[in-house]
SEDOKE-145805 format. One line per field, with one value per residue (C-alpha): residue in three letters; residue number from 1; x, y, z. Coordinates in steps of 0.5 Angstrom, whole numbers, plus 500, padded with zeros to 3 digits. Example, Ala and Ser with C-alpha at 12.3 -4.5 7.8 and 13.67 -1.06 7.14 Angstrom:
aa <- [Ala | Ser]
i <- [1 | 2]
X <- [525 | 527]
Y <- [491 | 498]
Z <- [516 | 514]
***
This chain:
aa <- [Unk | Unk | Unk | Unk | Unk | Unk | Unk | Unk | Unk | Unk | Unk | Unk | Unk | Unk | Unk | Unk | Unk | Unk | Unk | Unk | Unk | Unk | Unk | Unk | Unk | Unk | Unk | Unk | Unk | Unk | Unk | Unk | Unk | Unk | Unk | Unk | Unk | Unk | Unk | Unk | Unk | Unk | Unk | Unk | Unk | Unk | Unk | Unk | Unk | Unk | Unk | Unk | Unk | Unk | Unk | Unk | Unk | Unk | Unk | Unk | Unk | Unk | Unk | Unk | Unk | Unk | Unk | Unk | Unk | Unk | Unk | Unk | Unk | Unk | Unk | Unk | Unk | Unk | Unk | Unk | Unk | Unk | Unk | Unk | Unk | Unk | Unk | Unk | Unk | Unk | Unk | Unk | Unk | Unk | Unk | Unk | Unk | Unk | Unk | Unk | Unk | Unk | Unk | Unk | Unk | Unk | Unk | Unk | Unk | Unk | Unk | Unk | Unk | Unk | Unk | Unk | Unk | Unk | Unk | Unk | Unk | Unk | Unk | Unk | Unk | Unk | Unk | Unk | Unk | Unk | Unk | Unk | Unk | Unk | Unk | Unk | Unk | Unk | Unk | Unk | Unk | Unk | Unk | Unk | Unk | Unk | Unk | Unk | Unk | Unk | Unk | Unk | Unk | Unk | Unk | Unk | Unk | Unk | Unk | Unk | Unk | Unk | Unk | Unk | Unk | Unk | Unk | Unk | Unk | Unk | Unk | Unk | Unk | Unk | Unk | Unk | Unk | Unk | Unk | Unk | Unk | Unk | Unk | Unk | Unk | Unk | Unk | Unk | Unk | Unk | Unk | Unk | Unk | Unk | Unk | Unk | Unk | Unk | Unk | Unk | Unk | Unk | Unk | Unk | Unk | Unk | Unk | Unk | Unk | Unk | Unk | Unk | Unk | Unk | Unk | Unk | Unk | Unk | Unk | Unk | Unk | Unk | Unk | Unk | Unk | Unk | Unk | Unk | Unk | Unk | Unk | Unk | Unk | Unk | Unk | Unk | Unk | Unk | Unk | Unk | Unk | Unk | Unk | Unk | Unk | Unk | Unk | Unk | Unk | Unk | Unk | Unk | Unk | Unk | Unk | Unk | Unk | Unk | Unk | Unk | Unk | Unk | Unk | Unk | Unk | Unk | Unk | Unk | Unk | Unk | Unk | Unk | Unk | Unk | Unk | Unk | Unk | Unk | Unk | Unk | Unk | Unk | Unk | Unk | Unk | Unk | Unk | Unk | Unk | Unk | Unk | Unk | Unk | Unk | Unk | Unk | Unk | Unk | Unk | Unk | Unk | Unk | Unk | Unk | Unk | Unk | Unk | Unk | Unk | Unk | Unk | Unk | Unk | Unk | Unk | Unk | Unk | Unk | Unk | Unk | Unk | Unk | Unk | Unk | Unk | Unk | Unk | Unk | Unk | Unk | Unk | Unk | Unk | Unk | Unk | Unk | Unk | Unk | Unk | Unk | Unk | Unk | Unk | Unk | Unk | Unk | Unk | Unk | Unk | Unk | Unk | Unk | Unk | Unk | Unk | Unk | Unk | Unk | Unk | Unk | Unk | Unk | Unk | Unk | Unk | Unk | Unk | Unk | Unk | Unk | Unk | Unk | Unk | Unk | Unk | Unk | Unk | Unk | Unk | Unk | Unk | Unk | Unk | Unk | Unk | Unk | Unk | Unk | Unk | Unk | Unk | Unk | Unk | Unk | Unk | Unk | Unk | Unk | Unk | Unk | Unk | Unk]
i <- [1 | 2 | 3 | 4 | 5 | 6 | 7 | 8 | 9 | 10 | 11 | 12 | 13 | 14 | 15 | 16 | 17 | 18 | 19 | 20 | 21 | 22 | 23 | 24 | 25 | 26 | 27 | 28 | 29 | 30 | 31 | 32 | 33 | 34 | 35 | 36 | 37 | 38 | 39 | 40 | 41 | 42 | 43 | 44 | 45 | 46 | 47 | 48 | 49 | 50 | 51 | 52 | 53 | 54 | 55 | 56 | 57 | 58 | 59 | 60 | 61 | 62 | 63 | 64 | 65 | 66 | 67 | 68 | 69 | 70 | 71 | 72 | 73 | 74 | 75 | 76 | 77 | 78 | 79 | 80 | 81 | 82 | 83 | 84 | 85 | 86 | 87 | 88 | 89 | 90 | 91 | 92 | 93 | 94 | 95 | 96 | 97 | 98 | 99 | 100 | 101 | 102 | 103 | 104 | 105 | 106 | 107 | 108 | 109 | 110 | 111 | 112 | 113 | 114 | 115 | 116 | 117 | 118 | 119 | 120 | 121 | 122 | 123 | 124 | 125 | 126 | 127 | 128 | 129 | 130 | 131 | 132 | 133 | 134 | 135 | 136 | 137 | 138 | 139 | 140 | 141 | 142 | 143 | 144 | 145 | 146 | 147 | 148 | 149 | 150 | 151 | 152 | 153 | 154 | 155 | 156 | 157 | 158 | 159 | 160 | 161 | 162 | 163 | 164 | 165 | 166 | 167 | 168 | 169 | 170 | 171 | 172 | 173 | 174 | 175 | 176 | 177 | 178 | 179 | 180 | 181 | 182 | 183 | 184 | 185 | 186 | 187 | 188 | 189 | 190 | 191 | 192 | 193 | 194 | 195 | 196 | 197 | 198 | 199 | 200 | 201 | 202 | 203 | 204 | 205 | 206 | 207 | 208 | 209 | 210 | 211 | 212 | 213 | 214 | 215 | 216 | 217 | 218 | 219 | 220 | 221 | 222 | 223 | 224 | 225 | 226 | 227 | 228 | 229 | 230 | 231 | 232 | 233 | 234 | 235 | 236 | 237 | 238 | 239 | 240 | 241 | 242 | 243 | 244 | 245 | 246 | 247 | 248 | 249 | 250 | 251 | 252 | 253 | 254 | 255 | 256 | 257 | 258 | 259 | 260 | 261 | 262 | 263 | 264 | 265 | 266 | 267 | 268 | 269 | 270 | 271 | 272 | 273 | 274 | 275 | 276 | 277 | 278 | 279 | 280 | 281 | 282 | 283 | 284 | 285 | 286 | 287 | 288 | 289 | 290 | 291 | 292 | 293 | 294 | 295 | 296 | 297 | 298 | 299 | 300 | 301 | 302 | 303 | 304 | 305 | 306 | 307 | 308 | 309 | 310 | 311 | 312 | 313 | 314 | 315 | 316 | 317 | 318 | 319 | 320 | 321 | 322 | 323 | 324 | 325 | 326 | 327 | 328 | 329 | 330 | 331 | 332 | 333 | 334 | 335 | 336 | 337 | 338 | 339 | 340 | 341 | 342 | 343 | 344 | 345 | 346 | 347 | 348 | 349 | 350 | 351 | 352 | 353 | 354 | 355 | 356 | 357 | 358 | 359 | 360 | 361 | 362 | 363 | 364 | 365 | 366 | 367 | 368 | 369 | 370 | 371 | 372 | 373 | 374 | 375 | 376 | 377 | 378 | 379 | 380 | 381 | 382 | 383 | 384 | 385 | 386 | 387 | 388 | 389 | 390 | 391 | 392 | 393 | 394 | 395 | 396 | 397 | 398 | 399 | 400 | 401 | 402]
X <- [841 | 847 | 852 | 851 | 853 | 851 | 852 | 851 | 851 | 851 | 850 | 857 | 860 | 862 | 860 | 862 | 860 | 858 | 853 | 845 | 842 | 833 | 831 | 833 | 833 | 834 | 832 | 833 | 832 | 835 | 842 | 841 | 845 | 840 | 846 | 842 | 845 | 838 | 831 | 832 | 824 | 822 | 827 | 824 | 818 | 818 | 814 | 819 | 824 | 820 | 823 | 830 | 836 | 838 | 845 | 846 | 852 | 851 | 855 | 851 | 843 | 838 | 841 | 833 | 829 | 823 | 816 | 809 | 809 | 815 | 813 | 811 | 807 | 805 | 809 | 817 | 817 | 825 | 826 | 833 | 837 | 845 | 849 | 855 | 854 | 847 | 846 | 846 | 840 | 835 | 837 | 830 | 825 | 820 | 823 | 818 | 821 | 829 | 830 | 831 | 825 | 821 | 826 | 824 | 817 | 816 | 820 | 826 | 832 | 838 | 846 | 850 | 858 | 859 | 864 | 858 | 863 | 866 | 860 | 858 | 864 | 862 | 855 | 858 | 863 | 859 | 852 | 846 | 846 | 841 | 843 | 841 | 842 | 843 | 843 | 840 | 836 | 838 | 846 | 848 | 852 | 859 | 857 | 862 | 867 | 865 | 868 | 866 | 861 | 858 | 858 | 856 | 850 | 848 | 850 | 846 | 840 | 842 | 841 | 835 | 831 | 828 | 832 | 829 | 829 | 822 | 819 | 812 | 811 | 806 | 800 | 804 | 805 | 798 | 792 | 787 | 781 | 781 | 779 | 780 | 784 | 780 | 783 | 788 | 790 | 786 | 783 | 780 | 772 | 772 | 770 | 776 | 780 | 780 | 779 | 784 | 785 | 792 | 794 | 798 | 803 | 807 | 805 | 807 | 803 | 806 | 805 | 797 | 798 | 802 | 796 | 791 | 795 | 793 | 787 | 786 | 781 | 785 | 782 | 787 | 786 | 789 | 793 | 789 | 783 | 780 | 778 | 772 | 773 | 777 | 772 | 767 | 770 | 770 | 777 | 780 | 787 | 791 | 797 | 801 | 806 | 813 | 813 | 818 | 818 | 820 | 817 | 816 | 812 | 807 | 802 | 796 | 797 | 801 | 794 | 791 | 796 | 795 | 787 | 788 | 793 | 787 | 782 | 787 | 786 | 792 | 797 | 803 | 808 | 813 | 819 | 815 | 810 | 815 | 817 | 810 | 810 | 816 | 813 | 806 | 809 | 814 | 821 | 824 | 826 | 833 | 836 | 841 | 848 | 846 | 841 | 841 | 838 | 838 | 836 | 842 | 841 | 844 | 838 | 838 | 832 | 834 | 829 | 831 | 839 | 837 | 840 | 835 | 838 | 832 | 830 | 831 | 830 | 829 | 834 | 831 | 831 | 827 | 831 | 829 | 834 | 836 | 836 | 831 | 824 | 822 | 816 | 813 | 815 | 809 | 803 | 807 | 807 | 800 | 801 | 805 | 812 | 815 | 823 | 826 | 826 | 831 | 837 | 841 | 848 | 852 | 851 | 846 | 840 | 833 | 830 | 824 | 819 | 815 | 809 | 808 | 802 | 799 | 798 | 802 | 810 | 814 | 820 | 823 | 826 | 820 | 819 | 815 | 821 | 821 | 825 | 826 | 830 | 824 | 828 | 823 | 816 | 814 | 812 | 807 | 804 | 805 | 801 | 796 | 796 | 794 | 788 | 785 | 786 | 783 | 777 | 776 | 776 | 771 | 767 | 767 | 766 | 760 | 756 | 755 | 749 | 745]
Y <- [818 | 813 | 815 | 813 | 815 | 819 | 822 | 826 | 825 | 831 | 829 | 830 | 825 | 829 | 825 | 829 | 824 | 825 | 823 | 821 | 827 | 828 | 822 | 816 | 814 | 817 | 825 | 827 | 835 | 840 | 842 | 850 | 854 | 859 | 865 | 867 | 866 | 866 | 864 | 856 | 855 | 860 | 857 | 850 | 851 | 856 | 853 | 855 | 851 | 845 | 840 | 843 | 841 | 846 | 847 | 851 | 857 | 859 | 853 | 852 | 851 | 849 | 852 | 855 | 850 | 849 | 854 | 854 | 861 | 862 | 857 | 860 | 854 | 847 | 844 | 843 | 843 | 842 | 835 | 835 | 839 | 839 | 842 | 842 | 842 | 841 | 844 | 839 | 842 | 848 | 853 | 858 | 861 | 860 | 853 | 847 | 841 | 840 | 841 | 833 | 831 | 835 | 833 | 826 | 826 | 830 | 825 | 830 | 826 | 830 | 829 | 833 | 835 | 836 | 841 | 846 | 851 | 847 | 844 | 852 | 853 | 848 | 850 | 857 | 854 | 849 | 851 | 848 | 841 | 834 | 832 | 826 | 825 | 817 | 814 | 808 | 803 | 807 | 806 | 800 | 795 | 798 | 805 | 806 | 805 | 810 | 805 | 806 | 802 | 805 | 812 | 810 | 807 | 813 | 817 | 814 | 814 | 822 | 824 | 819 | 825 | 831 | 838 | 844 | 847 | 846 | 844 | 846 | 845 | 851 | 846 | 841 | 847 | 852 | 851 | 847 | 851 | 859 | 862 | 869 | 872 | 879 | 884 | 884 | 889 | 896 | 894 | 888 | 889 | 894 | 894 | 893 | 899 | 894 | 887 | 883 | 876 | 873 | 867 | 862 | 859 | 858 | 862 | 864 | 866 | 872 | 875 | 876 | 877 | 883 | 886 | 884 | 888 | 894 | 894 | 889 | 883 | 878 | 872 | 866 | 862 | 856 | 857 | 854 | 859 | 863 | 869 | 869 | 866 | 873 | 877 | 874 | 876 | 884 | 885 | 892 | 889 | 881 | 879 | 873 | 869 | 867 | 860 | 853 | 852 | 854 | 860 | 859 | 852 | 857 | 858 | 858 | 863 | 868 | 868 | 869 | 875 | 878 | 878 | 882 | 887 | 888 | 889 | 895 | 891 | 894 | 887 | 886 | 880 | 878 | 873 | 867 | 872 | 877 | 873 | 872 | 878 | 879 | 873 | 877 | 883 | 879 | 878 | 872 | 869 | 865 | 860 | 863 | 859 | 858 | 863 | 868 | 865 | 868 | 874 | 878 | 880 | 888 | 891 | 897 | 902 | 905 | 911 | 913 | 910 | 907 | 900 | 895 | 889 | 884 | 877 | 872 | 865 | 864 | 860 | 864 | 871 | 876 | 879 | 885 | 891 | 896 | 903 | 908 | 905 | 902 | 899 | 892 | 886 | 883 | 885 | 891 | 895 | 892 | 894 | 900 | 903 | 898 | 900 | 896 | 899 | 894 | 891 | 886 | 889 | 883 | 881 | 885 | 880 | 884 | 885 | 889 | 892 | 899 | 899 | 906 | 906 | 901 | 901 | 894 | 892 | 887 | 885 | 878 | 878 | 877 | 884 | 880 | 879 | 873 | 871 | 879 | 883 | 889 | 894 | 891 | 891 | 899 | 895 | 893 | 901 | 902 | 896 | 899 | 905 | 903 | 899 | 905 | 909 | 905 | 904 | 910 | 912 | 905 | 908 | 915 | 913 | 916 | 911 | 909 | 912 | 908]
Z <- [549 | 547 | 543 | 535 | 529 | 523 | 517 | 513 | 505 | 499 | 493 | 491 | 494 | 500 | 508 | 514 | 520 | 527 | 532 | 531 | 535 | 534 | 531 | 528 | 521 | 513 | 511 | 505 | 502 | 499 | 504 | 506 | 512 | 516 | 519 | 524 | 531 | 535 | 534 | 531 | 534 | 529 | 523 | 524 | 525 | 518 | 512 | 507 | 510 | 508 | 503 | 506 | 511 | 515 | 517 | 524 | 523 | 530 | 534 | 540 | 539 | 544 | 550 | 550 | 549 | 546 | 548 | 546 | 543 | 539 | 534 | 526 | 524 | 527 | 526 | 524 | 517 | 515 | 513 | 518 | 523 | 523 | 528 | 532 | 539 | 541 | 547 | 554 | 558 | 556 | 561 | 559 | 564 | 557 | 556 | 556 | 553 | 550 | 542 | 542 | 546 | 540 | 534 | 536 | 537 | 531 | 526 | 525 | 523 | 525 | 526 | 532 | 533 | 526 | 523 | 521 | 518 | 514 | 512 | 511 | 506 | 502 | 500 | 499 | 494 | 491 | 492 | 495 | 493 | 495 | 501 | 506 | 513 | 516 | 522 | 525 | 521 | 515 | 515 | 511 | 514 | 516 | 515 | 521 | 516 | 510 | 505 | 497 | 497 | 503 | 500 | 493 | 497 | 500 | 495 | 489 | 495 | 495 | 488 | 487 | 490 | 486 | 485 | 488 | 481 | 478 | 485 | 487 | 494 | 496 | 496 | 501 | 507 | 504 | 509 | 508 | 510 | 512 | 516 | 520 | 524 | 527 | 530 | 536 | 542 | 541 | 535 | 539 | 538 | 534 | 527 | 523 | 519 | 512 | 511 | 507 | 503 | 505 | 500 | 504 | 500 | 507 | 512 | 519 | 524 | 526 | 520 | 519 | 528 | 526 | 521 | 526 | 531 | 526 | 525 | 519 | 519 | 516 | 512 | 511 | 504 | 500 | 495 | 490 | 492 | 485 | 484 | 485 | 492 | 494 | 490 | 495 | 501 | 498 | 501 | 501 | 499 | 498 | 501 | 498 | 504 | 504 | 502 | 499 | 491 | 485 | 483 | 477 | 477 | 480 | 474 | 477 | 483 | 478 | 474 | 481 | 482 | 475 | 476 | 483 | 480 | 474 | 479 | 483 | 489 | 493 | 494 | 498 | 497 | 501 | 500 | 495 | 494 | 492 | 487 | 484 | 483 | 479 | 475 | 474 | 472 | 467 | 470 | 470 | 476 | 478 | 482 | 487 | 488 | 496 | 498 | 503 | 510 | 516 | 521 | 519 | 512 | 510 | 505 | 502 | 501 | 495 | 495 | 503 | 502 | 509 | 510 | 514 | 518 | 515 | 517 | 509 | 507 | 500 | 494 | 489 | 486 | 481 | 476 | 474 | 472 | 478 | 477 | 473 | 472 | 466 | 464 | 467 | 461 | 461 | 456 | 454 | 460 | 462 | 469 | 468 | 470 | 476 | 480 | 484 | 491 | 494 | 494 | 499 | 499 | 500 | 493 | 489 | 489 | 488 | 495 | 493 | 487 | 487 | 482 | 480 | 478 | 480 | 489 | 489 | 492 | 495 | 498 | 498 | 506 | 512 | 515 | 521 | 524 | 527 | 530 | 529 | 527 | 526 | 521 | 516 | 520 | 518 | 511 | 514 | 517 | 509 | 507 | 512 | 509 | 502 | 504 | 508 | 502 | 497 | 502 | 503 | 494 | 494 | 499 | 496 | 488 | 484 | 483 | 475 | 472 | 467]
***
């Protein structure tokens, strides 16, 4: 493609120029960087990124390529893709089209050769801000000359769009019909170890693969489902995904978790899931400066002191106090003593809850590792693990006389 140039606008009035790279045109959204050094097919294509521009750390992106197996969704879902030196050619065995050519097909507007680390210290300075990138059609006249009118132009064009804070996005990535992933590998015909309802607030394909690859039938259902609908399914067990959005516009499927936890289904949340289940049991919730993105992330498991090397996107935390347990806020200890089971060492931020008395936990990275890394997968054996038990006291209850 010919050389064109584009830029690159944050809210605060900051422009870095570079080349149109992926489709042309205007993308707004909330301006994030993801740190990990590999696996940018899984990052785009991840719906929690939905809404959300994406800044690359590792310099060179697309030396792999695009392949068939690698995506977490059906499409890409980050509104834009920055940066700082894209690859010339895929140069991958797997490989079946360029980064670009699936850019431009999908509508994804990015820019190239950009000073990505500068970009990176911005955001860590002065946080995760709106943001858009403009090439094409979308630049005013004269853009290559960056006067004042042609930044105040951009720039009120920025700031015109809606903030993360206070956005609820899980219906706009959540599945509109369910449907069922059986199990997989020796399980494959067998009958299944228990029946699970997954609630889809953004979920990505491997992980009902990973439960499925355990022995667990796996039924994928909207956001908006009810109760009603899961009890229906007679599940052993509820999962919550990851999603986009601030956690706490999600009134209607806090309600929903509420109504699980009451009826001692076993539950499991990860990353927005996790922090429904903070809101559920009565902590309030933050917006962090810049969040933590990426497959490099150092995560302490305070029961074991173990230090996980975990896989995050999330720009919101749950705050709830680190150290002994303590009654969950919510109804006065309604759900029992809770702890936090995890917390990133890089800044503090709670990565995970333990309910006591209840079976029911959560942790705010992505344990399906995709794009790896797999410290966190074991949660998954631990989820398991809890949905047999619970099978296994169901099935052996005393029926109630009368």
């Amino acid at each position: 493609m010919t050389s064109e140039i584009a830029l690159l606008v944050l809210e605060d009035g900051t422009v870095f120029q570079g080349r149109a790279w992926g489709g042309r045109g205007r993308s707004l959204g909330e301006i994030v960087f993801s740190t990990g050094m590999t696996g940018y097919q899984e990052t785009l294509t991840d719906p929690s990124y939905h809404r959300q521009i994406v800044v690359m750390t590792a310099p060179h992106i697309g030396n792999t390529g695009v392949n068939d197996e690698d995506p977490e969704s059906g499409r890409i879902w980050v509104a834009g893709f920055v940066v700082r030196d894209p690859a010339r050619r895929a140069s991958n065995w797997r490989a079946r089209r360029e980064l670009e050519d699936e850019l431009v097909d999908q509508g994804i507007v990015g820019i190239a050769e950009v000073d990505t680390r500068a970009i990176t210290r911005h955001i860590r300075s002065f946080g995760a801000m709106r943001a858009g990138i403009f090439s094409g059609d979308a630049l005013p006249a004269g853009a290559e000359y960056l006067t004042d009118q042609v930044r105040d132009a951009l720039v009120r064009i920025v700031v015109d769009q809606p903030q993360m804070s206070g956005a609820a996005l899980a219906s706009e990535v959540s599945t509109v019909d369910s449907y069922v992933v059986s199990p997989t590998g020796e399980f494959q015909g067998r009958a299944p170890l228990a029946r699970i309802v997954a609630v889809d607030l953004g979920i990505k394909s491997r992980t009902p693969e990973h439960l499925a690859a355990r022995g667990i039938e796996v039924h994928v259902v909207p956001n908006s489902v009810s109760f009603a609908d899961i009890q229906a399914l007679n599940p052993d067990g509820v999962f919550f995904s990851n999603g986009p959005g601030d956690p706490s516009t999600a009134e209607h499927e806090i309600e929903l978790l509420r109504a699980v936890l009451d009826a001692g289904l076993p539950y499991f949340g990860i990353c927005f899931g996790h922090q429904l289940f903070g809101r559920a049991l009565g902590y309030g919730t933050y917006k962090l400066d810049f969040g933590h993105r990426g497959i490099n992330q150092p995560v302490k498991d305070i029961d074991s002191g173990r230090v996980q090397i975990t896989a995050h996107n999330h720009g919101f935390a749950v705050d709830a106090p680190v150290g002994e347990p303590s009654l969950s806020p919510f109804d006065s200890g309604r759900y029992g003593r809770v702890t936090v089971s995890h917390v990133g060492l890089n800044d503090g931020v709670v990565e995970g809850l333990q309910a006591l008395d209840i079976p029911a936990f959560s942790v705010q990275y992505h344990p399906e590792a995709a794009a790896g890394p797999h410290d966190g997968e074991t949660l998954f054996d631990r989820f398991v693990d809890l949905l047999i038990a619970h099978k296994k006291a169901t099935e052996t209850a005393p029926e109630e006389t009368h």
